[in-house]
C-alpha positions as CSV (number, residue, x, y, z in Angstrom):
1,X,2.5,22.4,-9.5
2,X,2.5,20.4,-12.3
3,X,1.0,17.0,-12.9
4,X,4.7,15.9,-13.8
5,X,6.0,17.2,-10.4
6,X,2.8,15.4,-8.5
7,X,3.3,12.1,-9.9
8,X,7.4,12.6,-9.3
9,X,6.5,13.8,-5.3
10,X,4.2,11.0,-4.9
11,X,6.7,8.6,-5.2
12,X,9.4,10.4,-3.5
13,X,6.9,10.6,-0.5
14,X,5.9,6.6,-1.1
15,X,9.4,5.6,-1.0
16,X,10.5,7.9,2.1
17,X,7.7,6.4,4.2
18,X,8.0,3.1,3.0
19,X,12.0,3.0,4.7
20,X,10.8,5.4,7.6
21,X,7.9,3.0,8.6
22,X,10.4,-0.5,7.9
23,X,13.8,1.0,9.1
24,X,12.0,3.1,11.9
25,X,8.8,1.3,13.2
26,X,6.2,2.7,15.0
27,X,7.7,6.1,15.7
28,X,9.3,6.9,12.8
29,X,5.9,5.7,11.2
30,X,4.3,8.3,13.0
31,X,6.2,11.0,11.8
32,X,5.8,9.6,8.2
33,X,2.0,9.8,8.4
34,X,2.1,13.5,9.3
35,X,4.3,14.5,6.0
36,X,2.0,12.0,3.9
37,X,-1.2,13.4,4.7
38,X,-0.2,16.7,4.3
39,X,1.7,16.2,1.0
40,X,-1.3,14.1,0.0
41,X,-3.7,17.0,0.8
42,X,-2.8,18.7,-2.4
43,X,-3.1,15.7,-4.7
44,X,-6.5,14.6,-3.7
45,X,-9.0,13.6,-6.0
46,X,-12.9,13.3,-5.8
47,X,-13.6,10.0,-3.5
48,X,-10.3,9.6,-2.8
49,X,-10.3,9.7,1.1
50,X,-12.6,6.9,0.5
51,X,-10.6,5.1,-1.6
52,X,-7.7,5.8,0.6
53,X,-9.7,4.2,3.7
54,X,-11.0,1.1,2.0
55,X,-7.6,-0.1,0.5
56,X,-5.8,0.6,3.7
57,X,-8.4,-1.1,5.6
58,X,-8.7,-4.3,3.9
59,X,-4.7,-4.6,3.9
60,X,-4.3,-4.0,7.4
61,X,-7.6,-6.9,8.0
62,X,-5.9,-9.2,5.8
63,X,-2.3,-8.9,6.9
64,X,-3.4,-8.8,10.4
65,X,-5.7,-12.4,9.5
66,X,-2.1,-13.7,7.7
67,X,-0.3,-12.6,11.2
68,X,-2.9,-14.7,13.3
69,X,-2.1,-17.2,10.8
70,X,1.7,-17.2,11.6
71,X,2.3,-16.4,8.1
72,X,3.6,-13.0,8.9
73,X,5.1,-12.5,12.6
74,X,6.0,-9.0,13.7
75,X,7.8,-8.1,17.1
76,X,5.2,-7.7,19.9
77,X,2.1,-9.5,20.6
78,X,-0.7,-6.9,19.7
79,X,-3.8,-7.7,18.4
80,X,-3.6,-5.8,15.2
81,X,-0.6,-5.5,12.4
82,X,2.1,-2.8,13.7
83,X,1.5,0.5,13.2
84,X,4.3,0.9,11.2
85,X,2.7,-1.6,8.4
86,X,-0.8,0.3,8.8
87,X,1.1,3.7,8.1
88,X,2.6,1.6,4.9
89,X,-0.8,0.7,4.0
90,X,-2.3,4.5,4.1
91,X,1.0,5.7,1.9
92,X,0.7,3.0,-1.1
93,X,-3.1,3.7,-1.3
94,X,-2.3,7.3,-1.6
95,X,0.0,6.2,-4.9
96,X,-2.9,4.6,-6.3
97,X,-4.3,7.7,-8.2
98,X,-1.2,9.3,-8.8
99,X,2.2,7.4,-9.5
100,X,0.4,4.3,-10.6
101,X,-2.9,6.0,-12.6
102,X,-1.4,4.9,-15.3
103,X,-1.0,0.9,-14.0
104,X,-4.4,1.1,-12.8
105,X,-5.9,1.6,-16.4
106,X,-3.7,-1.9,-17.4
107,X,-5.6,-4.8,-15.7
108,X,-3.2,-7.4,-16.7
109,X,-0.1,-5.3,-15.8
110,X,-1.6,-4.2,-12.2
111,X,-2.3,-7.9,-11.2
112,X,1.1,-9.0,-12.2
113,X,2.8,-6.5,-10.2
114,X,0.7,-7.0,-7.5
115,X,1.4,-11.1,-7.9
116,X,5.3,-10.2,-7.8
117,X,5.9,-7.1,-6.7
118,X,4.8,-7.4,-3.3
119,X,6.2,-10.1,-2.0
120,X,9.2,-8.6,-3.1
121,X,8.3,-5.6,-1.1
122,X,7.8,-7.8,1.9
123,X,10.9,-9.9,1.5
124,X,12.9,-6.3,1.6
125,X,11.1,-5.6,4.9
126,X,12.2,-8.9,6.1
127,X,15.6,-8.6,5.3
128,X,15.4,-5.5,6.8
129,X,14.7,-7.2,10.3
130,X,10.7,-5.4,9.7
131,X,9.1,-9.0,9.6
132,X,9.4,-12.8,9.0
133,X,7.5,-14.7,6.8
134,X,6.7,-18.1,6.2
135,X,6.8,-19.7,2.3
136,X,3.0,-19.9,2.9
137,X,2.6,-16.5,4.2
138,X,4.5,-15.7,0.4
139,X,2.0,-17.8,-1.6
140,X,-1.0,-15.7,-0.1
141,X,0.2,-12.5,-0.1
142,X,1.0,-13.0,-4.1
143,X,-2.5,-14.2,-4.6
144,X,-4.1,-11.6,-2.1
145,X,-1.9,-9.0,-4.1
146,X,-3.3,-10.1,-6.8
147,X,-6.9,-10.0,-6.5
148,X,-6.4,-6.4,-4.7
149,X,-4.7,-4.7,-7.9
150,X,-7.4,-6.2,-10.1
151,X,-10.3,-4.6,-7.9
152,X,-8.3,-1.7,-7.5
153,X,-7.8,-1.2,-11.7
154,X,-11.7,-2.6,-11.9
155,X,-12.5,0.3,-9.2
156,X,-10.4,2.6,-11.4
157,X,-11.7,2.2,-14.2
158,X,-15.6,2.5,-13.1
159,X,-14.8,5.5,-11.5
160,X,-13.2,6.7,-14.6
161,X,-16.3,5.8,-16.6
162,X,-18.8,7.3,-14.2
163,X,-16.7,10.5,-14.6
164,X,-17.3,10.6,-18.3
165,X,-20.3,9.7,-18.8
């Protein structure tokens, strides 16, 4: 396959999950996760399972902090974010190294999407009936986007470097 038709599928597969998991919740989610990982399977990169587990771990912790908060509030009562959400987390790590390779060598540009871009991802997900959010819980998740696209380009680019040389 070529890199073309990876980067192009990645997407594709971002995107499907990303309405499954907000229009479908936790079931839908489910089902989401089995086509990712095994779409994913092909594209994987040295470290990336690791890279795949850290991102989507610190997400889920600090969206599941911000719901303790009240900043985000989800239907149900559990003790962690919704599966649905953690599913979302897992699918936009796995674009990390693929569809957005190319944001994560430009610092600036990866923090500013981050800053504006997700929020705007959240307030779709909201209007979609996936979540409310408060106008603090908006403030923090720009600023915790943010600070996660710049590690994630500063991770990015050392691993680059460590490849060369």
């Amino acid at each position: 396959m070529s890199p073309r038709l990876k980067m192009v599928g990645n997407i594709v597969v971002f995107q499907l999950c990303w309405l499954a998991c907000v229009l479908g919740g936790n079931l839908w989610a489910l089902l989401a996760l089995v086509g990712l990982l095994a779409w994913h399977y092909w594209l994987l990169k040295p470290g990336e399972w690791q890279l795949l587990a850290l991102f989507s771990a610190i997400g889920i912790g600090v969206d599941t902090i911000f719901m303790h908060l009240g900043w985000l509030q989800f239907d149900g009562d559990g003790l962690l974010v919704p599966v649905w959400l953690m599913v979302l987390w897992l699918a936009f790590a796995s674009t990390l190294r693929h569809s957005l390779a190319w944001l994560m060598q430009r610092t600036h540009w990866a923090v500013l999407l981050g800053f504006l871009g997700a929020p705007w991802s959240y307030f779709a997900g909201m209007k979609l009936g996936a979540v409310d959010i408060t106008l603090t819980g908006f403030v923090a998740l720009a600023l915790f986007w943010a600070l996660l696209m710049l590690a994630a380009s500063w991770q990015e680019k050392k691993q680059c470097a460590s490849l060369v040389g």
